[in-house]
py3Dmol code that shows the C-alpha trace and the ligand (Angstrom):
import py3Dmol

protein = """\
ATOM      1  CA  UNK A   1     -73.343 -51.697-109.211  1.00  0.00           C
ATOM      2  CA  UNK A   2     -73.917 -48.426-110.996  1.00  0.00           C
ATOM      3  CA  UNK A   3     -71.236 -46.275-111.792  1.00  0.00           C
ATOM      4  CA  UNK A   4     -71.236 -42.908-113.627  1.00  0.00           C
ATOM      5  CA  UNK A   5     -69.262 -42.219-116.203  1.00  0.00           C
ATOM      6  CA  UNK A   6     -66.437 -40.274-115.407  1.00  0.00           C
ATOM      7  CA  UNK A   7     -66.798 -36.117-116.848  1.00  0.00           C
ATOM      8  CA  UNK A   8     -63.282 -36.191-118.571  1.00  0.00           C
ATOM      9  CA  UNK A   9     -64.291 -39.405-121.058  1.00  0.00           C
ATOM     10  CA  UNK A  10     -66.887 -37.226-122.282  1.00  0.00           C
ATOM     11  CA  UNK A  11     -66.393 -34.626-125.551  1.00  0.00           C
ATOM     12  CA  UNK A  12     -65.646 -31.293-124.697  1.00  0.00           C
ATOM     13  CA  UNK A  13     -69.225 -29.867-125.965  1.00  0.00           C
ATOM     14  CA  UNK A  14     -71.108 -32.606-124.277  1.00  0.00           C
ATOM     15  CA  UNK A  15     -69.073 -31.673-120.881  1.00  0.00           C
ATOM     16  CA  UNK A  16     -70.259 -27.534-121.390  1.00  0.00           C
ATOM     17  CA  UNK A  17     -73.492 -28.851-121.927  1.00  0.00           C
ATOM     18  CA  UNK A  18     -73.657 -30.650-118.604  1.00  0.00           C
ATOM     19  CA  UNK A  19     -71.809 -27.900-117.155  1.00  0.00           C
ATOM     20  CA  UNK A  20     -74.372 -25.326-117.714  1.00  0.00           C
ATOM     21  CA  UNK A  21     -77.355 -27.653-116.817  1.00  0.00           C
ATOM     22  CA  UNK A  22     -75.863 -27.545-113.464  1.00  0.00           C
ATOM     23  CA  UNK A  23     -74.960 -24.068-113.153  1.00  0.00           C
ATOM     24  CA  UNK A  24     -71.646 -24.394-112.917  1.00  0.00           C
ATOM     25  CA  UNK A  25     -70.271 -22.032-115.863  1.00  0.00           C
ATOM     26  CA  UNK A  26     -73.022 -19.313-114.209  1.00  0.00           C
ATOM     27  CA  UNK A  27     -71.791 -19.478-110.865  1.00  0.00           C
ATOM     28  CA  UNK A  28     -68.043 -20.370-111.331  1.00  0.00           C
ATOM     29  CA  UNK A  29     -67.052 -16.913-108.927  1.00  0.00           C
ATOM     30  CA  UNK A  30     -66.742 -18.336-105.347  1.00  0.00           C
ATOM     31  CA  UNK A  31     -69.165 -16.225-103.270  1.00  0.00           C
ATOM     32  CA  UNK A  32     -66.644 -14.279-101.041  1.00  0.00           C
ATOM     33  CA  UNK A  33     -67.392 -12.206 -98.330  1.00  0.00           C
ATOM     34  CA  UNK A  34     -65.999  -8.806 -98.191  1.00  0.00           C
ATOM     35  CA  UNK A  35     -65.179  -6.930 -95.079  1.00  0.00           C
ATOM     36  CA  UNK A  36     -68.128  -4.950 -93.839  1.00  0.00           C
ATOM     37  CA  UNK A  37     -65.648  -2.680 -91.208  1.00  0.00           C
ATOM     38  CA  UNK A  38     -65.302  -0.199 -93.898  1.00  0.00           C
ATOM     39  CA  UNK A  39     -69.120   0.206 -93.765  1.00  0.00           C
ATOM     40  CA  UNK A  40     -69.933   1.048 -91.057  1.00  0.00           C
ATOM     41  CA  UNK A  41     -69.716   4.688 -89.449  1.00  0.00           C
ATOM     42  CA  UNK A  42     -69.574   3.234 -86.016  1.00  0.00           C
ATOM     43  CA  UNK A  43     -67.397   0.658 -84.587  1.00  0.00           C
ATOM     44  CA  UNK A  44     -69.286  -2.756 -84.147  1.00  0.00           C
ATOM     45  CA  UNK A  45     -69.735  -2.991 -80.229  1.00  0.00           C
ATOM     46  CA  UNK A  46     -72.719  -3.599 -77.812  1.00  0.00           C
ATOM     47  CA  UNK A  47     -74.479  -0.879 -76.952  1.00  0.00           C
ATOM     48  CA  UNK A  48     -76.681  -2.099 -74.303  1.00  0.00           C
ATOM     49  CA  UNK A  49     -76.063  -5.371 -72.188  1.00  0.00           C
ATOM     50  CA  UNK A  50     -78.376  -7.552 -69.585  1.00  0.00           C
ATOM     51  CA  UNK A  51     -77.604 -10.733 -67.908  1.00  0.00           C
ATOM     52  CA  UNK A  52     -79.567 -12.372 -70.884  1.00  0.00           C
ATOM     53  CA  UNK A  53     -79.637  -9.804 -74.002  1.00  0.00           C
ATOM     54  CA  UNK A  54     -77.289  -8.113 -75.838  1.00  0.00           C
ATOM     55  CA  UNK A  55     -78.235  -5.239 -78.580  1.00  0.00           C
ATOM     56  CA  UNK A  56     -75.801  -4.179 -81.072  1.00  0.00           C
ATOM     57  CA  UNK A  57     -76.861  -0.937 -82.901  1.00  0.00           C
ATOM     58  CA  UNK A  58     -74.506  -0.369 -86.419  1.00  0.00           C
ATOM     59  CA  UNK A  59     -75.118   2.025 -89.373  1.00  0.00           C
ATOM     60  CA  UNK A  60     -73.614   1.160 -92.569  1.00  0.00           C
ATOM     61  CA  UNK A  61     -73.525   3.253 -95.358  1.00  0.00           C
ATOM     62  CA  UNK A  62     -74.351   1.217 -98.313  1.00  0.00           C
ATOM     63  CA  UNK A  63     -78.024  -0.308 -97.804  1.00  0.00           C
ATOM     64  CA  UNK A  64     -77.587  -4.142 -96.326  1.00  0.00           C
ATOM     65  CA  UNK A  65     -80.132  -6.942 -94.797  1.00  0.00           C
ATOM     66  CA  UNK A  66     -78.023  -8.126 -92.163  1.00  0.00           C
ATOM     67  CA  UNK A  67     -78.630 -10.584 -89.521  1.00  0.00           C
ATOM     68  CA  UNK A  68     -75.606 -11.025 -86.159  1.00  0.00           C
ATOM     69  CA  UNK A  69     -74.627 -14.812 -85.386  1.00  0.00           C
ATOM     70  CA  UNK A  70     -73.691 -15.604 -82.256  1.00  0.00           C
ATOM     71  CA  UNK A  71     -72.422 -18.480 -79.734  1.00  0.00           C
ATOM     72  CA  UNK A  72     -70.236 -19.188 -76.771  1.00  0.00           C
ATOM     73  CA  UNK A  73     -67.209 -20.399 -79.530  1.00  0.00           C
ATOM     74  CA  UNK A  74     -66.807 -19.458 -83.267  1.00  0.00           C
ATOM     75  CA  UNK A  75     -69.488 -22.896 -84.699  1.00  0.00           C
ATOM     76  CA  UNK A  76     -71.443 -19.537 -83.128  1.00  0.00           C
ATOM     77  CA  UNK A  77     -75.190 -21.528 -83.474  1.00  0.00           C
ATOM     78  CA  UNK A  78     -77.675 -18.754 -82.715  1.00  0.00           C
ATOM     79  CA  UNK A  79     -78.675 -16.074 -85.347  1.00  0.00           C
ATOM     80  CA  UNK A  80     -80.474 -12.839 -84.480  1.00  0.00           C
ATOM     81  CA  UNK A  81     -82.084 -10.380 -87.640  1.00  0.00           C
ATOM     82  CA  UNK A  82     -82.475  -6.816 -87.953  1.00  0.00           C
ATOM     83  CA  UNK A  83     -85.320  -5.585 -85.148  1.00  0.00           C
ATOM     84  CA  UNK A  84     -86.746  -3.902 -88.923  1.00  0.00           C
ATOM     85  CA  UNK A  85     -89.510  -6.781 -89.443  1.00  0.00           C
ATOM     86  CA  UNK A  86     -89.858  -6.090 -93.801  1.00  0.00           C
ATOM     87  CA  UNK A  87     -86.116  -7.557 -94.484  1.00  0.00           C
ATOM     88  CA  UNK A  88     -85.582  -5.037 -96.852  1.00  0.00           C
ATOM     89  CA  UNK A  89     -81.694  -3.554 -97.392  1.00  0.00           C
ATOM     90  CA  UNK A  90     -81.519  -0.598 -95.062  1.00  0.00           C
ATOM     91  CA  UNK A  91     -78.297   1.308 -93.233  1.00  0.00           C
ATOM     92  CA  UNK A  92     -79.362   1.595 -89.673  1.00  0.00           C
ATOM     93  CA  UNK A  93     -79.654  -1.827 -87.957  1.00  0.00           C
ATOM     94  CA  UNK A  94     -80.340  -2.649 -84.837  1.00  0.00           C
ATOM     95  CA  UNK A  95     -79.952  -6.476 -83.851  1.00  0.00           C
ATOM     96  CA  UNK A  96     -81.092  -7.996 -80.440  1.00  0.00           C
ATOM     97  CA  UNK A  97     -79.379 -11.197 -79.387  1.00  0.00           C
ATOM     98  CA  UNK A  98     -81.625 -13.064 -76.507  1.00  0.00           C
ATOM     99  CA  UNK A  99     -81.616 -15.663 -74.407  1.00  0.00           C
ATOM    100  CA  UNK A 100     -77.964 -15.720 -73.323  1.00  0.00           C
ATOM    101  CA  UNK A 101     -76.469 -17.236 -70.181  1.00  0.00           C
ATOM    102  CA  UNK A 102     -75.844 -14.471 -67.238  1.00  0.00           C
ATOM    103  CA  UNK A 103     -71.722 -14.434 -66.842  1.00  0.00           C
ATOM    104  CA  UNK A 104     -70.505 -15.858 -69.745  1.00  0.00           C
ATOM    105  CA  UNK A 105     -68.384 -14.721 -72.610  1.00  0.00           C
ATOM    106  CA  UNK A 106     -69.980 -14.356 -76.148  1.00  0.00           C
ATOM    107  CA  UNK A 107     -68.465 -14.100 -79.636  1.00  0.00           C
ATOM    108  CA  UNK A 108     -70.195 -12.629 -82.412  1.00  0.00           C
ATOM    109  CA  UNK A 109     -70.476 -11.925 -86.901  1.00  0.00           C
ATOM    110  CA  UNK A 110     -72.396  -9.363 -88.326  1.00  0.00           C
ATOM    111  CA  UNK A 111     -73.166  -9.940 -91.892  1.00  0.00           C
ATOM    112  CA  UNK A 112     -75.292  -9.062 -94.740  1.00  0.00           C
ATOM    113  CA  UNK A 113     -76.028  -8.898 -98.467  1.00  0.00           C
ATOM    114  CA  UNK A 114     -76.698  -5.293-100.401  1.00  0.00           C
ATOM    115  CA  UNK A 115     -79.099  -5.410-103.309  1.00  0.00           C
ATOM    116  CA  UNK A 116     -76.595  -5.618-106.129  1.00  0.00           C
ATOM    117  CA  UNK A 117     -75.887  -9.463-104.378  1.00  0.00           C
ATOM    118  CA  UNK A 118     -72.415  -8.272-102.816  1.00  0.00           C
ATOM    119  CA  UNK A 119     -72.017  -9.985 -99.498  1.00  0.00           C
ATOM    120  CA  UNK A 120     -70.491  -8.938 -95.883  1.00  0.00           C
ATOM    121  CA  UNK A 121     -68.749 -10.002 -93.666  1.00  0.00           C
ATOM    122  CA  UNK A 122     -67.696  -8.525 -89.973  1.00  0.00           C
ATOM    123  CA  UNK A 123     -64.695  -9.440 -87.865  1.00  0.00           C
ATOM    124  CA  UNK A 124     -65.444 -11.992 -84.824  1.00  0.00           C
ATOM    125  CA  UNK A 125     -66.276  -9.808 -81.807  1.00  0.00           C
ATOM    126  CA  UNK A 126     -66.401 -10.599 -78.485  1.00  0.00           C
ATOM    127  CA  UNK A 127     -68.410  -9.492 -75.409  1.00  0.00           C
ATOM    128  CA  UNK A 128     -69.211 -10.869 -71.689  1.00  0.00           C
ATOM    129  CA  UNK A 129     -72.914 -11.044 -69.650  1.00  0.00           C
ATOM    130  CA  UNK A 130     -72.784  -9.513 -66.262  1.00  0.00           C
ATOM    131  CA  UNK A 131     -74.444 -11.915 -63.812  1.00  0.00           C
ATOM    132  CA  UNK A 132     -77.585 -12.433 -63.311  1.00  0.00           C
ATOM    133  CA  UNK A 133     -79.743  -9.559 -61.355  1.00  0.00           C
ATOM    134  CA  UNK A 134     -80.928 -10.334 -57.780  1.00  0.00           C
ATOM    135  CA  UNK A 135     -84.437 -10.013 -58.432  1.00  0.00           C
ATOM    136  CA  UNK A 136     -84.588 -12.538 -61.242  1.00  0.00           C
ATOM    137  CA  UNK A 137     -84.460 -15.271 -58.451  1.00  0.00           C
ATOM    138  CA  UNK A 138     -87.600 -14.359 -56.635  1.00  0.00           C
ATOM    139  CA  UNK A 139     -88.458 -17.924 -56.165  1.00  0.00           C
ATOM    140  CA  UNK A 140     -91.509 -17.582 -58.645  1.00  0.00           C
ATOM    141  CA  UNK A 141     -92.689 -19.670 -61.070  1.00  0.00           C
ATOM    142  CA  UNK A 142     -94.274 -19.075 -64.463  1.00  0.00           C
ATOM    143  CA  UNK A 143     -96.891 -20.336 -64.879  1.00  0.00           C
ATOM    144  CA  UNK A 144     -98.110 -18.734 -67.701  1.00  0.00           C
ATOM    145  CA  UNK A 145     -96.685 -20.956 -70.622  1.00  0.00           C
ATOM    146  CA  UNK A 146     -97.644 -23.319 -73.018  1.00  0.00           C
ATOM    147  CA  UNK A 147     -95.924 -26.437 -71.097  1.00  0.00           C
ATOM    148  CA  UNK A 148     -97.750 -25.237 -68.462  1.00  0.00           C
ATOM    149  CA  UNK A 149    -100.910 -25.801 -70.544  1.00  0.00           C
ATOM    150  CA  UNK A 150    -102.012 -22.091 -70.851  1.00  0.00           C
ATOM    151  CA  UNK A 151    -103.328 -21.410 -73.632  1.00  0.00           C
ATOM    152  CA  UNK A 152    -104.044 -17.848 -75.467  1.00  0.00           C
ATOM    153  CA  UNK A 153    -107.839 -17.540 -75.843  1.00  0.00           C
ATOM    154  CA  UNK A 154    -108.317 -13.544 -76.907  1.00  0.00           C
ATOM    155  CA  UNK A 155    -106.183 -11.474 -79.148  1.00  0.00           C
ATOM    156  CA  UNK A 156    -106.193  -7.811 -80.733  1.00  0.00           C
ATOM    157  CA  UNK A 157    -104.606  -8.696 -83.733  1.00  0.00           C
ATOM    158  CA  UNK A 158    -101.501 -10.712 -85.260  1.00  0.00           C
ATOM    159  CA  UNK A 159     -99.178  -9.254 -87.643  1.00  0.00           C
ATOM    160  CA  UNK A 160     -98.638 -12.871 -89.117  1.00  0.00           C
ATOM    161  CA  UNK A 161     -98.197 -16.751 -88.277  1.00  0.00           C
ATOM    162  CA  UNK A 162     -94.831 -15.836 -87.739  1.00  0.00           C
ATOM    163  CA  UNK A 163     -95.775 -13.605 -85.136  1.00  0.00           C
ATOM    164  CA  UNK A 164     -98.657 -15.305 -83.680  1.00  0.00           C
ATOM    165  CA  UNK A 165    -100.076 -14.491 -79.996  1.00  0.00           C
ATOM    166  CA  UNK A 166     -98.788 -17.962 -78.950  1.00  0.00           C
ATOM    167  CA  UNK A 167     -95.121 -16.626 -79.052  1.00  0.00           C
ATOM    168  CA  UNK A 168     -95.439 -14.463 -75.954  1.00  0.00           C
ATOM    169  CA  UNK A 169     -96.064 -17.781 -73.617  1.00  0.00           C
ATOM    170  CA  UNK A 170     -93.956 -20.183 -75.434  1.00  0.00           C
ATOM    171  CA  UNK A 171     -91.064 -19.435 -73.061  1.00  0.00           C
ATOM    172  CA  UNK A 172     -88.702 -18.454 -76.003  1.00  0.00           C
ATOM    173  CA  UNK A 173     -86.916 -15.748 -75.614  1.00  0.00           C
ATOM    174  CA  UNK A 174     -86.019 -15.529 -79.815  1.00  0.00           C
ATOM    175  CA  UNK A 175     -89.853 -15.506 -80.606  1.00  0.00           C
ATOM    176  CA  UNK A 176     -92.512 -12.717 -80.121  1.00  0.00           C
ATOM    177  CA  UNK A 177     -96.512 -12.254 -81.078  1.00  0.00           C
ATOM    178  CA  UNK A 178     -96.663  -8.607 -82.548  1.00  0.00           C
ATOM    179  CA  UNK A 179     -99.928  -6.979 -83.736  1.00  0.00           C
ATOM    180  CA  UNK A 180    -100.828  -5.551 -86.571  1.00  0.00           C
ATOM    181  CA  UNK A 181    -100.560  -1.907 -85.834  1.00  0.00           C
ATOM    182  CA  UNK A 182    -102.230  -1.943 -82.617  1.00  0.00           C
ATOM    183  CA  UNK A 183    -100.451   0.534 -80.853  1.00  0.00           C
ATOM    184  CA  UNK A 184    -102.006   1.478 -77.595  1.00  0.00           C
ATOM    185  CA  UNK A 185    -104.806  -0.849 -78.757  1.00  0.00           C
ATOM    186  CA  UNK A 186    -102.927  -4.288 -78.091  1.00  0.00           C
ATOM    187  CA  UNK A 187    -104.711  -6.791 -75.652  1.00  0.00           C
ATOM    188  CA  UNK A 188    -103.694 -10.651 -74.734  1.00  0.00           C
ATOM    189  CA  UNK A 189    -105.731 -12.497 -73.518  1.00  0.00           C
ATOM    190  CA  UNK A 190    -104.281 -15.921 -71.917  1.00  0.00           C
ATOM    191  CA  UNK A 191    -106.305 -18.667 -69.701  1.00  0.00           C
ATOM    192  CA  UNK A 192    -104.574 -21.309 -67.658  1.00  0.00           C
ATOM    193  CA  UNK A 193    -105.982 -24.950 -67.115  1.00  0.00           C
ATOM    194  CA  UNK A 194    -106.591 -24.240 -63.701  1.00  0.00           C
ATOM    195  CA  UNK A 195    -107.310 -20.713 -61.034  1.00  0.00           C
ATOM    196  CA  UNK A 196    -103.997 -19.802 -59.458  1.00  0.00           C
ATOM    197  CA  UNK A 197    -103.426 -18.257 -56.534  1.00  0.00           C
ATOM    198  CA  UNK A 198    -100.635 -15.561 -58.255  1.00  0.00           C
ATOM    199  CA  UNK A 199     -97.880 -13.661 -57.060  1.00  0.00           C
ATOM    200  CA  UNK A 200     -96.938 -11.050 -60.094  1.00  0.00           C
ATOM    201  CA  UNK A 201     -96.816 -10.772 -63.509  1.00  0.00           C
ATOM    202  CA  UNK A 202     -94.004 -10.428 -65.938  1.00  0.00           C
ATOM    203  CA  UNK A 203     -93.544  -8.726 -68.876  1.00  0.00           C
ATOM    204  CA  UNK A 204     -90.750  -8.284 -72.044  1.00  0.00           C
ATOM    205  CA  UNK A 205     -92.127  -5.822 -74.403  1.00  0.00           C
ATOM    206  CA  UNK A 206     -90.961  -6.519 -78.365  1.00  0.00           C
ATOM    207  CA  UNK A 207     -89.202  -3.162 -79.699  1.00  0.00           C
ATOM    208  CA  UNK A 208     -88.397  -2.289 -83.121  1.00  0.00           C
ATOM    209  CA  UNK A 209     -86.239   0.478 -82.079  1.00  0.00           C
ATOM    210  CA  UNK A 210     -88.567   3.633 -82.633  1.00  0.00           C
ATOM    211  CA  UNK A 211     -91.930   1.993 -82.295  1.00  0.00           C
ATOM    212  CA  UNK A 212     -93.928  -0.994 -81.538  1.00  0.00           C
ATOM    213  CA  UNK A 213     -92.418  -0.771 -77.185  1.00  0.00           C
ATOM    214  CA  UNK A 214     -94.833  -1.376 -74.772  1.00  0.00           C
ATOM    215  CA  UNK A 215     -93.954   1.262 -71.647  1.00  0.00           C
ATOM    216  CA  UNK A 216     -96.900   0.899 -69.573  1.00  0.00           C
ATOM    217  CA  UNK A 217     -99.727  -2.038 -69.237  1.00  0.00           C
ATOM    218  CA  UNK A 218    -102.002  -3.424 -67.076  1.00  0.00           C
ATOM    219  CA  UNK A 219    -103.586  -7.094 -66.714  1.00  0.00           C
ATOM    220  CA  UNK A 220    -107.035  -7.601 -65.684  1.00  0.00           C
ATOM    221  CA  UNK A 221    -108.246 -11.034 -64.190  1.00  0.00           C
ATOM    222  CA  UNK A 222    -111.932 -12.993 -64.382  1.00  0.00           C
ATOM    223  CA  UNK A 223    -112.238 -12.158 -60.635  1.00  0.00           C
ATOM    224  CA  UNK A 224    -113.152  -8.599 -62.438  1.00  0.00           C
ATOM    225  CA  UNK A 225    -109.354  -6.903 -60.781  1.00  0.00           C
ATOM    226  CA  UNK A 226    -107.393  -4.747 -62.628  1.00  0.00           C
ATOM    227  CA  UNK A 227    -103.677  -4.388 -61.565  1.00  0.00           C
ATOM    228  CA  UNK A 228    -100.983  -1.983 -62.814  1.00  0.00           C
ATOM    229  CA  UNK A 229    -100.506  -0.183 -64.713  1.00  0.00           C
ATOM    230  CA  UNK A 230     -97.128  -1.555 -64.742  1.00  0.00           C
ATOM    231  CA  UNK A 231     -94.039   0.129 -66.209  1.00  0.00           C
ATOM    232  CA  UNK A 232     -91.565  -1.587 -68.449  1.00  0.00           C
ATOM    233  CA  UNK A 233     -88.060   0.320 -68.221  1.00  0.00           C
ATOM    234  CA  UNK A 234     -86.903  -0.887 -71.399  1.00  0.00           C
ATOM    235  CA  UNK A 235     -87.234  -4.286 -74.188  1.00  0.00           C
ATOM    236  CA  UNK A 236     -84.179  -5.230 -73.062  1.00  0.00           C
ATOM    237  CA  UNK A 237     -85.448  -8.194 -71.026  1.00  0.00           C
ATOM    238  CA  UNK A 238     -88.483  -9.207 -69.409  1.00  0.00           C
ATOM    239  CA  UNK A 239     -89.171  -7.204 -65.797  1.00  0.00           C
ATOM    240  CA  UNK A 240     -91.577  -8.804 -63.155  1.00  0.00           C
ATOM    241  CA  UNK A 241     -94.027  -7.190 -61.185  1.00  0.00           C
ATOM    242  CA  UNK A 242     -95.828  -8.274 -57.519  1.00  0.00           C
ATOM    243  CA  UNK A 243     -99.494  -8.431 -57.897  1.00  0.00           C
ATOM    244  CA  UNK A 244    -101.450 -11.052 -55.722  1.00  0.00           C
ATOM    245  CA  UNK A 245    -104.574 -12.657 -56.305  1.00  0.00           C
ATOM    246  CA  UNK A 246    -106.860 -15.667 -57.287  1.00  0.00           C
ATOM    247  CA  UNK A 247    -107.300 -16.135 -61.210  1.00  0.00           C
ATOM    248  CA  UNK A 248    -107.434 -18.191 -63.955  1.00  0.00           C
ATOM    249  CA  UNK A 249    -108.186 -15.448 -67.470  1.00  0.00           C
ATOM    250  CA  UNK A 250    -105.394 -13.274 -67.643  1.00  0.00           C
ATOM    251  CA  UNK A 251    -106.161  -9.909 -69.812  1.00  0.00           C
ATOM    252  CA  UNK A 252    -102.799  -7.871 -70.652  1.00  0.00           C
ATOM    253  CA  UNK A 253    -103.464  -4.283 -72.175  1.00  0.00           C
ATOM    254  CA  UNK A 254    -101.536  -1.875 -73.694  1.00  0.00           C
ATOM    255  CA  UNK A 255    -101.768   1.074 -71.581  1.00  0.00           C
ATOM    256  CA  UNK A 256     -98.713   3.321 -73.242  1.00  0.00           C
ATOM    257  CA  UNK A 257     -96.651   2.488 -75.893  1.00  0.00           C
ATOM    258  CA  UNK A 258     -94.210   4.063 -78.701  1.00  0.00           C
ATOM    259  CA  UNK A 259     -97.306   2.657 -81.539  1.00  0.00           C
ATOM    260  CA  UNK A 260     -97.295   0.153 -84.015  1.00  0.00           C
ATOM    261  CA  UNK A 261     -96.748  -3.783 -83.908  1.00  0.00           C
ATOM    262  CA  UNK A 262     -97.022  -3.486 -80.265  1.00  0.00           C
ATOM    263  CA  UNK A 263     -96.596  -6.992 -78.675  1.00  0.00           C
ATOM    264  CA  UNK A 264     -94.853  -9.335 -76.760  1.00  0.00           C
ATOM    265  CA  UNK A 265     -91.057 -11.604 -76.466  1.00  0.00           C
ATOM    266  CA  UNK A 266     -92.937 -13.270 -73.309  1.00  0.00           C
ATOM    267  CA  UNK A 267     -95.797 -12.574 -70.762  1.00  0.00           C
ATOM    268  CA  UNK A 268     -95.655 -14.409 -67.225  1.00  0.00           C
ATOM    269  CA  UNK A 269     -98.094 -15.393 -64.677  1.00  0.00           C
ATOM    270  CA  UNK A 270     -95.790 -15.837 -61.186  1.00  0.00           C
ATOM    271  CA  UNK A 271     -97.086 -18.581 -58.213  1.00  0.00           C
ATOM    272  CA  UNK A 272     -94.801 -19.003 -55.531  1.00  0.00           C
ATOM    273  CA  UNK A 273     -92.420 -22.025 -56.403  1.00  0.00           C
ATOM    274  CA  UNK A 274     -94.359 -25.309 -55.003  1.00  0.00           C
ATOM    275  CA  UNK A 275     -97.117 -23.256 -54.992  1.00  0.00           C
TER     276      UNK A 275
END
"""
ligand_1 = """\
1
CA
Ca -91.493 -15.930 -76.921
"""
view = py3Dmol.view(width=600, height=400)
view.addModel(protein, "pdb")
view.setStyle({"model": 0}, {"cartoon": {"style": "trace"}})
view.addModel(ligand_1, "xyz")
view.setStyle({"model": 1}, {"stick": {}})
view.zoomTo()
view.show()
């Protein structure tokens, strides 16, 4: 059996040496988090709250890259970054948790690092979902998604793999395709394994506060129809729309939008449930 010698049998220079192989002299400081309350020139609340999204807008005024964790109990488990896609240090955030559970309480951490490696740290702050809206249970069924086996067969433009066009049917509410600057421009094109007979369409437009919303679009279908356009209130969650017809090519464009990386959290093709 191998055994290691013990650090305190060896001479003091030989133990430095060792030490500063592994870093330890370099980072002896504990990394602690400081409070980030004194930040901030707004108290850290929700600003804007759906049955499944919360959005928490802060500005700080020392430049930080900050991401919000989240959960139903303080292991939190979810993480949601700054809606400003380059990462960089800035002091207005705005961070969108998704996919929560309608009616149920939430706590959540805002923290973040400024350039000169200092790091964050907020209180633990609660909030609660209302319940779920009434028209949310339609009795529709997407059938627009990749379990589904649709598949996305015409795109504008992607801003990166990390964005790709496959995010909008993936049925994850934490992932989004965005262009590359399309603007008004965007298109997705998505074809299912088999002609539908459809129901509506459903939309949840990707925001990066100022730009990159989708307000209006409109979907046109192989059988040559064009519905919409359609208007999408806000990116706050996805909002469904009745359109009926027979189909199996699904065109979404970009009819009005606030420009930019225009694209998509999730787009939906609705059958009636068994249907
Ligand atoms: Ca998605």
């Amino acid at each position: 059996m191998l055994r290691s010698r013990p650090l305190e049998a060896l001479p003091s220079a030989s133990l430095i040496a060792v030490m500063l192989a592994l870093g330890v002299l370099a980072h002896a400081e504990p990394l602690m988090a400081q409070p980030l309350e004194p930040l901030v020139t707004h108290p850290i609340e929700v600003s804007d709250l759906t049955s499944s999204s919360a959005t928490l807008h802060v500005t700080t005024d020392v430049d930080l890259a900050c991401v919000v964790v989240f959960g139903q109990d303080e292991g939190f488990g979810y993480l949601a970054l700054d809606l400003d896609m380059g990462g960089a240090a800035h002091r207005d955030h705005e961070v969108v948790m998704r996919g929560l559970e309608p009616d149920t309480t939430y706590v959540f951490r805002m923290q973040g690092s400024a350039p000169d490696g200092t790091f964050y740290a907020s209180e633990v702050y609660t909030f609660a979902t209302p319940a779920a809206d009434a028209d949310q249970d339609r009795g529709w069924r997407n059938v627009a998604t990749e379990a589904a086996g649709a598949r996305v067969v015409d795109v504008s433009s992607e801003f990166g793999p990390a964005f790709s066009a496959e995010h909008a049917i993936d049925g994850d509410p934490s992932s989004e395709w965005s262009s590359r600057g399309d603007g008004d421009d965007a298109l997705l094109t998505i074809e299912l394994p088999e002609t539908v007979a459809f129901v509506g369409f459903g939309a949840w437009s990707r925001t990066m506060g100022s730009s990159a919303e989708i307000v209006r679009f409109e979907v046109e279908t192989d059988a040559g129809e064009v519905f919409g356009p359609f208007e999408l209130p806000s990116a706050r969650e996805s909002f469904s729309f009745e359109a009926r017809g027979e189909a199996r090519r699904f065109t979404l464009r970009v009819v009005e939008s606030s420009g930019g990386n225009t694209g998509l959290i999730e787009f939906a093709v609705f059958v009636e449930d068994g249907g």
